[in-house]
N, CA, C and O atoms as CSV, one atom per row, in Angstrom:
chain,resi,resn,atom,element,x,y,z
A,1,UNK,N,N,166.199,80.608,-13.203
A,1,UNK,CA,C,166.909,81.468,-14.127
A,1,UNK,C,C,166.024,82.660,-14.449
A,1,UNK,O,O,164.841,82.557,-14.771
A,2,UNK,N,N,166.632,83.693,-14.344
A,2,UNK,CA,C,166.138,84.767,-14.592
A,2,UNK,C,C,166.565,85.762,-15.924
A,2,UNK,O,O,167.689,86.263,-15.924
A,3,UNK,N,N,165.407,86.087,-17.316
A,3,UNK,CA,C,166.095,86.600,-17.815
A,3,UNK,C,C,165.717,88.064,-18.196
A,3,UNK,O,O,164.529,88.359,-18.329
A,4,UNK,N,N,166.463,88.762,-18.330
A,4,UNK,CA,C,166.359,90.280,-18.763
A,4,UNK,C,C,165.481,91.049,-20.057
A,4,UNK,O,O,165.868,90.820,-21.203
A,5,UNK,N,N,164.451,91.842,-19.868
A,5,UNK,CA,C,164.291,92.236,-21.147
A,5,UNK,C,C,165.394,92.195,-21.888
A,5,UNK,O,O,166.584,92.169,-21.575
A,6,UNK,N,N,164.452,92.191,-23.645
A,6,UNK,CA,C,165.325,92.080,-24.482
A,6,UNK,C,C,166.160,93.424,-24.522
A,6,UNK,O,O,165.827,93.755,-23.384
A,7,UNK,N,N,166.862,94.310,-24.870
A,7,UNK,CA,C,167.152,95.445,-25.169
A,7,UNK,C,C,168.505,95.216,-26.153
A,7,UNK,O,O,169.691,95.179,-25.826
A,8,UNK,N,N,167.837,95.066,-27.570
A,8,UNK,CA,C,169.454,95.330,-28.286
A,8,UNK,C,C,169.717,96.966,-28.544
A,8,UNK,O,O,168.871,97.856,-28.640
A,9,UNK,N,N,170.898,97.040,-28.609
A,9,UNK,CA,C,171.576,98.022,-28.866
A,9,UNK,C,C,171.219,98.861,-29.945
A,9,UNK,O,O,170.346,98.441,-30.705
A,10,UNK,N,N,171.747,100.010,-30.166
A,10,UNK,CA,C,171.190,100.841,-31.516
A,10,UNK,C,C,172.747,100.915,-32.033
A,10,UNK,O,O,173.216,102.052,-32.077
A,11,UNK,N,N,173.509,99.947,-32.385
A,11,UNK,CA,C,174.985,99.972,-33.291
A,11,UNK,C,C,175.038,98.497,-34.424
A,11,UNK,O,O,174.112,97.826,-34.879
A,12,UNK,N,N,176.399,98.392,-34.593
A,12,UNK,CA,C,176.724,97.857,-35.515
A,12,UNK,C,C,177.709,96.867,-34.299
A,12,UNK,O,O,178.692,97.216,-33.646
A,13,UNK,N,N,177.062,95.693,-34.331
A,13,UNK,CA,C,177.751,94.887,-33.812
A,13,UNK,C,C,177.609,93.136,-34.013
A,13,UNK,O,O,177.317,92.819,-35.166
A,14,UNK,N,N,177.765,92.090,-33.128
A,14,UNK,CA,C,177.686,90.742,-33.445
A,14,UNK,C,C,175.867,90.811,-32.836
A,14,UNK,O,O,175.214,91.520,-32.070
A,15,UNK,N,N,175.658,89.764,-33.608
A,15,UNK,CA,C,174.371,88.705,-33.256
A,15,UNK,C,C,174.566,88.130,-32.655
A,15,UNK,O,O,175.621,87.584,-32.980
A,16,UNK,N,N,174.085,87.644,-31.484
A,16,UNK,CA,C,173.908,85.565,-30.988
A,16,UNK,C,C,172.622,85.441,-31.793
A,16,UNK,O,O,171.595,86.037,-31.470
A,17,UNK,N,N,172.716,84.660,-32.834
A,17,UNK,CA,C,171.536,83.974,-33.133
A,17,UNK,C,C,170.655,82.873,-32.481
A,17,UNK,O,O,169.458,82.586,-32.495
A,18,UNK,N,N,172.004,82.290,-31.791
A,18,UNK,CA,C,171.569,80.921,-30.756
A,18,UNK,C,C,170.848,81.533,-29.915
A,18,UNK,O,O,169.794,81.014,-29.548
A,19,UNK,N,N,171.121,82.364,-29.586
A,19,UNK,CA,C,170.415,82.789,-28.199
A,19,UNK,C,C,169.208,82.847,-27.720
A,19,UNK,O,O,168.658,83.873,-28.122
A,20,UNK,N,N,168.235,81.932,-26.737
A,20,UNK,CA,C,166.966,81.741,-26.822
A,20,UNK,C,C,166.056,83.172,-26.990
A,20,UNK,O,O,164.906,83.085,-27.422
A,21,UNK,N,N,166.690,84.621,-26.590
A,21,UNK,CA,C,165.926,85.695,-26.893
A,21,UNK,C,C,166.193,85.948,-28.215
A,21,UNK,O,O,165.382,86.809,-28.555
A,22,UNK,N,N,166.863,85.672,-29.098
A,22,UNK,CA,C,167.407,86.517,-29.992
A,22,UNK,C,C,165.970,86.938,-30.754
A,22,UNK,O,O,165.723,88.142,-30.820
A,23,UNK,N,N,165.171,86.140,-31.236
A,23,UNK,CA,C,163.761,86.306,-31.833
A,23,UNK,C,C,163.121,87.518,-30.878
A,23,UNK,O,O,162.485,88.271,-31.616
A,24,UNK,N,N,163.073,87.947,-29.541
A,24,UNK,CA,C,162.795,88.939,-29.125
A,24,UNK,C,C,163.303,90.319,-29.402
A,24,UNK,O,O,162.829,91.442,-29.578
A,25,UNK,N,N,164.472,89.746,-29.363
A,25,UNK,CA,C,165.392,90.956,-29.631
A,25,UNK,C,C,165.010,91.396,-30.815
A,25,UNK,O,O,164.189,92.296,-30.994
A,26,UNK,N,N,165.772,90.583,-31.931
A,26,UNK,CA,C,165.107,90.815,-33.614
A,26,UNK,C,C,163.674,91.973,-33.066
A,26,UNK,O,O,163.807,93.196,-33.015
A,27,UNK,N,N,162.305,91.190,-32.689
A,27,UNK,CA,C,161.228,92.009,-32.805
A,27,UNK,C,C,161.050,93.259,-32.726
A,27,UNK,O,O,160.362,94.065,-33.351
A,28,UNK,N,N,162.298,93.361,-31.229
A,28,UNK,CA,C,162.209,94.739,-30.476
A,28,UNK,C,C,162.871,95.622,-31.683
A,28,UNK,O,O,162.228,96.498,-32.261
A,29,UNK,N,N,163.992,95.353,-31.946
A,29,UNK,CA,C,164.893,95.845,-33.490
A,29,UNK,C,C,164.130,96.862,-34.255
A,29,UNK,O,O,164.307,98.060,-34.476
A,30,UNK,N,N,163.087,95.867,-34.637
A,30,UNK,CA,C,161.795,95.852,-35.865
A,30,UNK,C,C,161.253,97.077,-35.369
A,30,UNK,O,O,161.463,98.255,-35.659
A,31,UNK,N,N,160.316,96.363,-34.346
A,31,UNK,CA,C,159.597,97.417,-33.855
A,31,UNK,C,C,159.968,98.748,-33.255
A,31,UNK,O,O,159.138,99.606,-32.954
A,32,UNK,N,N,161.371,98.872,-33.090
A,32,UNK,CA,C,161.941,100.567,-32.642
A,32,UNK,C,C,162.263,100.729,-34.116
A,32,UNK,O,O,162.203,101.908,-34.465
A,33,UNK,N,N,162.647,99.721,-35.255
A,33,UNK,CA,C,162.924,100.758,-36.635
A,33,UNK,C,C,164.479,101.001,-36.016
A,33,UNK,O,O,164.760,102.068,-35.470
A,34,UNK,N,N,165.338,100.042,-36.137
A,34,UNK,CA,C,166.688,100.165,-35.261
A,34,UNK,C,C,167.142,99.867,-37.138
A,34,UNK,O,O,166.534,99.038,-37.814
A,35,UNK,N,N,168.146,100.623,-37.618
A,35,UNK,CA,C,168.940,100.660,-38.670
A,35,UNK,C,C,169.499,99.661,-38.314
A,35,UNK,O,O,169.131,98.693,-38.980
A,36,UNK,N,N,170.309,99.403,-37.481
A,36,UNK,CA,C,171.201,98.472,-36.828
A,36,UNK,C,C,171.317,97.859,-35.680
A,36,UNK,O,O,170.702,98.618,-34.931
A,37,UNK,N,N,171.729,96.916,-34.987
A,37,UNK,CA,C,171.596,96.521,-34.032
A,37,UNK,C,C,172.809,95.669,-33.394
A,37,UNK,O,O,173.740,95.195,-34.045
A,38,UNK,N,N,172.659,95.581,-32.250
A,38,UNK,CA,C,173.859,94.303,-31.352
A,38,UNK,C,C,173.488,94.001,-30.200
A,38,UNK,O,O,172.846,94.825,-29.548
A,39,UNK,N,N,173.833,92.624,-29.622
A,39,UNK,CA,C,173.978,91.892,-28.453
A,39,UNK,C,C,175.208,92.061,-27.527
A,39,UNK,O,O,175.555,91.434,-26.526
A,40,UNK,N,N,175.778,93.153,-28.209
A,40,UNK,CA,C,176.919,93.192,-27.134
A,40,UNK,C,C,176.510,94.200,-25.529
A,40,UNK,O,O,176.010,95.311,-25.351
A,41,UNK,N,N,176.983,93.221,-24.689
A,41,UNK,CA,C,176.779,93.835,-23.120
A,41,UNK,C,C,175.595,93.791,-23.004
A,41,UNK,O,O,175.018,94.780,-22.551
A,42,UNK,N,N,174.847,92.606,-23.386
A,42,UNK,CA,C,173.633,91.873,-23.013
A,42,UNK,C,C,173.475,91.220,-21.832
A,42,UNK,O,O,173.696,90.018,-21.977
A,43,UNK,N,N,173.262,91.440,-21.025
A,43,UNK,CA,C,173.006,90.887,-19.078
A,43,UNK,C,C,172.622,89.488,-19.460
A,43,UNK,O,O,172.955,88.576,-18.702
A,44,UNK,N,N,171.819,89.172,-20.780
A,44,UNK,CA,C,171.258,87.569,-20.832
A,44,UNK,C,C,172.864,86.894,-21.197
A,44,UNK,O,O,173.148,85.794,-20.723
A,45,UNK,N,N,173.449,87.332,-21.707
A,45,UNK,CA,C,174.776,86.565,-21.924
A,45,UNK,C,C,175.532,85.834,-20.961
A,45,UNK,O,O,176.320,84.935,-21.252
A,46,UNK,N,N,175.247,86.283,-19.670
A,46,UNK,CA,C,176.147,86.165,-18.755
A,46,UNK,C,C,175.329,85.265,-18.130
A,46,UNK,O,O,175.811,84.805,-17.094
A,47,UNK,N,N,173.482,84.591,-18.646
A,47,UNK,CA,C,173.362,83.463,-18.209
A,47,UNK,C,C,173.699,82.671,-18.215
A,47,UNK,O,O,174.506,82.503,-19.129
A,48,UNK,N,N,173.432,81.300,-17.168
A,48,UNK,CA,C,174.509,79.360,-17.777
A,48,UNK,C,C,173.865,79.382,-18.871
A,48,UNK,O,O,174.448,79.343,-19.954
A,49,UNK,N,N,172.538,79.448,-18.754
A,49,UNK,CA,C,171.634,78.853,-19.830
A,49,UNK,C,C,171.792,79.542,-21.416
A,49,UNK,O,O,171.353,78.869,-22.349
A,50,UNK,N,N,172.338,80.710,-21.675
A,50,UNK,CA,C,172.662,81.094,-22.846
A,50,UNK,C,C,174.180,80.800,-23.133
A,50,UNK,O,O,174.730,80.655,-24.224
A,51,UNK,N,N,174.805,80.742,-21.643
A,51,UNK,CA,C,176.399,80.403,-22.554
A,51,UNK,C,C,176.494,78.689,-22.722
A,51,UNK,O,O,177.378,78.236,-23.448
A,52,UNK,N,N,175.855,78.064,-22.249
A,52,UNK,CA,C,175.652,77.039,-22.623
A,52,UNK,C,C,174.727,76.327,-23.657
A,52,UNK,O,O,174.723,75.103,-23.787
A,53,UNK,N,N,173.921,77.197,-24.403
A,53,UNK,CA,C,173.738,77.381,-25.865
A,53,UNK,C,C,174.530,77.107,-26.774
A,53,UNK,O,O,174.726,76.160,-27.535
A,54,UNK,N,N,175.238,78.732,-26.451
A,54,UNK,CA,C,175.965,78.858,-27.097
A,54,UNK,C,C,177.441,78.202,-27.441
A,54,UNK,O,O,178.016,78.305,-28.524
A,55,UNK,N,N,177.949,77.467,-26.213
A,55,UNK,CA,C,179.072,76.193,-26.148
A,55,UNK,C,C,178.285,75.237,-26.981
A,55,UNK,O,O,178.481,75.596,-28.142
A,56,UNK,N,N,177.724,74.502,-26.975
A,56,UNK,CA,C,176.664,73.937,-27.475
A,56,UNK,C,C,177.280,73.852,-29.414
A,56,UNK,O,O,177.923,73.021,-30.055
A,57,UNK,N,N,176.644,75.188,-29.742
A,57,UNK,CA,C,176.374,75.112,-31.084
A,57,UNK,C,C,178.081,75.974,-31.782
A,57,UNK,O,O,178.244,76.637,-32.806
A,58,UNK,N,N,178.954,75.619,-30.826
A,58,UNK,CA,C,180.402,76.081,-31.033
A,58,UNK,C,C,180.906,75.429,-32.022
A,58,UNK,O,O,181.295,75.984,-33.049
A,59,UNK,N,N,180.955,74.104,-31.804
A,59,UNK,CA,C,181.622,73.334,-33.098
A,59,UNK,C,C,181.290,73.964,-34.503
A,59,UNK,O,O,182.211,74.106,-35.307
A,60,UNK,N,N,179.771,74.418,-34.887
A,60,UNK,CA,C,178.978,74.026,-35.946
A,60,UNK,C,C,180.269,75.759,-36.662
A,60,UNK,O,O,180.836,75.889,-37.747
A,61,UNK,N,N,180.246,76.441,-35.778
A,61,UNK,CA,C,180.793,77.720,-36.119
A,61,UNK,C,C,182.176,77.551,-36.202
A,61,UNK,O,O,182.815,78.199,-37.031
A,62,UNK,N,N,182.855,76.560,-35.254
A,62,UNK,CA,C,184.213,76.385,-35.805
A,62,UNK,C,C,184.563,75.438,-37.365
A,62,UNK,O,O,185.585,75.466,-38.050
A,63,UNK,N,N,183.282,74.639,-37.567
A,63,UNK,CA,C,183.551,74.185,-39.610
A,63,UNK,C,C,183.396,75.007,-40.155
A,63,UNK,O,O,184.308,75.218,-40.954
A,64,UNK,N,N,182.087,76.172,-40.173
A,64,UNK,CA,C,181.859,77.328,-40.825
A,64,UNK,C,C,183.210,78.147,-40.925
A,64,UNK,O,O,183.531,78.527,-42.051
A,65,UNK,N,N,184.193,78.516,-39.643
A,65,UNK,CA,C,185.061,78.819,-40.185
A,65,UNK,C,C,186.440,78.343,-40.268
A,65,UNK,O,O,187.432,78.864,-39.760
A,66,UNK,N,N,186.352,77.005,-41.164
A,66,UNK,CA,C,187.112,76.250,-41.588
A,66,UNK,C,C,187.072,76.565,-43.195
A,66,UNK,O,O,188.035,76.534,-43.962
A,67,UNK,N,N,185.477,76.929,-43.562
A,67,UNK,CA,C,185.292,76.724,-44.343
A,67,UNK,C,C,185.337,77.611,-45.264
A,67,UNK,O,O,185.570,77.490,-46.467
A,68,UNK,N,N,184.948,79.099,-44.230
A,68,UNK,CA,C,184.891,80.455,-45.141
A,68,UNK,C,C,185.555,81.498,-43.987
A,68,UNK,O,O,184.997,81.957,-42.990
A,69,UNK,N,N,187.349,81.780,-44.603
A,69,UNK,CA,C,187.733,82.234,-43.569
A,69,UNK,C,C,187.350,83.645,-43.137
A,69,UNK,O,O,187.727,83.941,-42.004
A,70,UNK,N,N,186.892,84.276,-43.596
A,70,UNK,CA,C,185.806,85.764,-42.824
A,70,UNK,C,C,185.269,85.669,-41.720
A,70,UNK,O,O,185.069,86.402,-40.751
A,71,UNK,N,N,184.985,84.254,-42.131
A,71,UNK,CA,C,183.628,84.119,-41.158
A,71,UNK,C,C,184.492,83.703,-39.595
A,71,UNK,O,O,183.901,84.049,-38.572
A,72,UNK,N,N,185.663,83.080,-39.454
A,72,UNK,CA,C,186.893,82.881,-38.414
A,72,UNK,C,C,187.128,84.138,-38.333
A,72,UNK,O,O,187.200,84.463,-37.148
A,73,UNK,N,N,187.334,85.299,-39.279
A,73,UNK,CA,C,187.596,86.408,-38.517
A,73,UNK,C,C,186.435,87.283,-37.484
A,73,UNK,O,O,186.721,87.967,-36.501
A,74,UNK,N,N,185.690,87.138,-37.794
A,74,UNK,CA,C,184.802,87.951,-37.501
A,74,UNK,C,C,184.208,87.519,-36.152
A,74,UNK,O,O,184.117,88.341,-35.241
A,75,UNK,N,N,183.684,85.888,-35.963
A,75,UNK,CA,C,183.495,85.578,-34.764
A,75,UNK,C,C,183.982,84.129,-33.621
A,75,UNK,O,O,183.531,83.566,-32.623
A,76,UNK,N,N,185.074,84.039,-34.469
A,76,UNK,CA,C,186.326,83.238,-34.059
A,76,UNK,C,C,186.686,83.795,-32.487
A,76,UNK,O,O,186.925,82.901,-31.676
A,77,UNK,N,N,186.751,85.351,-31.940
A,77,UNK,CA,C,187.328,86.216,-31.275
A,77,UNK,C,C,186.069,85.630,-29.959
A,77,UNK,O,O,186.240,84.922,-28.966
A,78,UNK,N,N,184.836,86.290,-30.509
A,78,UNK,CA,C,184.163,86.409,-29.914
A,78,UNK,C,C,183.521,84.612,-28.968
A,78,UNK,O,O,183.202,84.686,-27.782
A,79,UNK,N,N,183.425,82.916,-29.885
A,79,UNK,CA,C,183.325,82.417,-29.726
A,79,UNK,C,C,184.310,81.407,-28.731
A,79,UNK,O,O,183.870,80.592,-27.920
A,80,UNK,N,N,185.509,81.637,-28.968
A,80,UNK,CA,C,186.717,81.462,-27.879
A,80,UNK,C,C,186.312,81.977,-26.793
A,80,UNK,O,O,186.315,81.237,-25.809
A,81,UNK,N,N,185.939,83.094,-26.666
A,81,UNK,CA,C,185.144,83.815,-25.498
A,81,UNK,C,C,184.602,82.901,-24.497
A,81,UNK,O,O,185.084,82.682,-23.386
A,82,UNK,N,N,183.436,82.337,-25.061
A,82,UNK,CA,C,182.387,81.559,-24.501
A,82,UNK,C,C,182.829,80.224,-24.300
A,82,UNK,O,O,182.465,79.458,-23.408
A,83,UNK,N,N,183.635,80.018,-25.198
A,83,UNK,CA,C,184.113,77.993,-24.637
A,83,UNK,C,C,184.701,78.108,-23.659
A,83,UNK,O,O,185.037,77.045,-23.138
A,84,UNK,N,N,185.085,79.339,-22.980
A,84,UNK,CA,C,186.198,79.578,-22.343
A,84,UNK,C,C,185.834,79.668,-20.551
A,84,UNK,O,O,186.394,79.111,-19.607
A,85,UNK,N,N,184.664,80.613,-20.596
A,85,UNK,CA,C,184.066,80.841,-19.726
A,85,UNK,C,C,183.846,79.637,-18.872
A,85,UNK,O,O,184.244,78.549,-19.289
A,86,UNK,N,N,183.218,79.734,-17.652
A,86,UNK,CA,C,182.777,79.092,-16.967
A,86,UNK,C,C,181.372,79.682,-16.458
A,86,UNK,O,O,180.700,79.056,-15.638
């Protein structure tokens, strides 16, 4: 498995927190002084090994939004995504 520098984005978008780079990413964030940031159209996403993370820790996000419905809006969209995939 091969994975990609980190490079988050300079916008306003979703996190993977699961994601085994995300702590890189965060740093890189930090260290450019990024107001904002996102994982969207991240090349590591499209690893097994991160979408299978992220299937992984799916349930825990589908009680979360059972529980607080914002939180179903916001990455309900995006997590269907990934169970979905192959």
């Amino acid at each position: 498995m091969q994975l990609y520098a980190p490079k988050p984005k300079e916008k306003k978008g979703i996190k993977y927190i699961d994601c085994p780079l995300y702590g890189d990413c965060l740093m890189g964030a930090a260290k450019s002084n990024l107001p904002a940031w996102s994982c969207d159209n991240c090349p590591n996403l499209e690893l097994k090994a991160v979408r299978q993370r992220i299937r992984y820790i799916a349930p825990y996000y589908q009680i979360l939004a059972e529980v607080y419905p914002e939180f179903r809006l916001k990455y309900e969209p995006i997590m269907n995504s990934f169970l979905y995939q192959e």
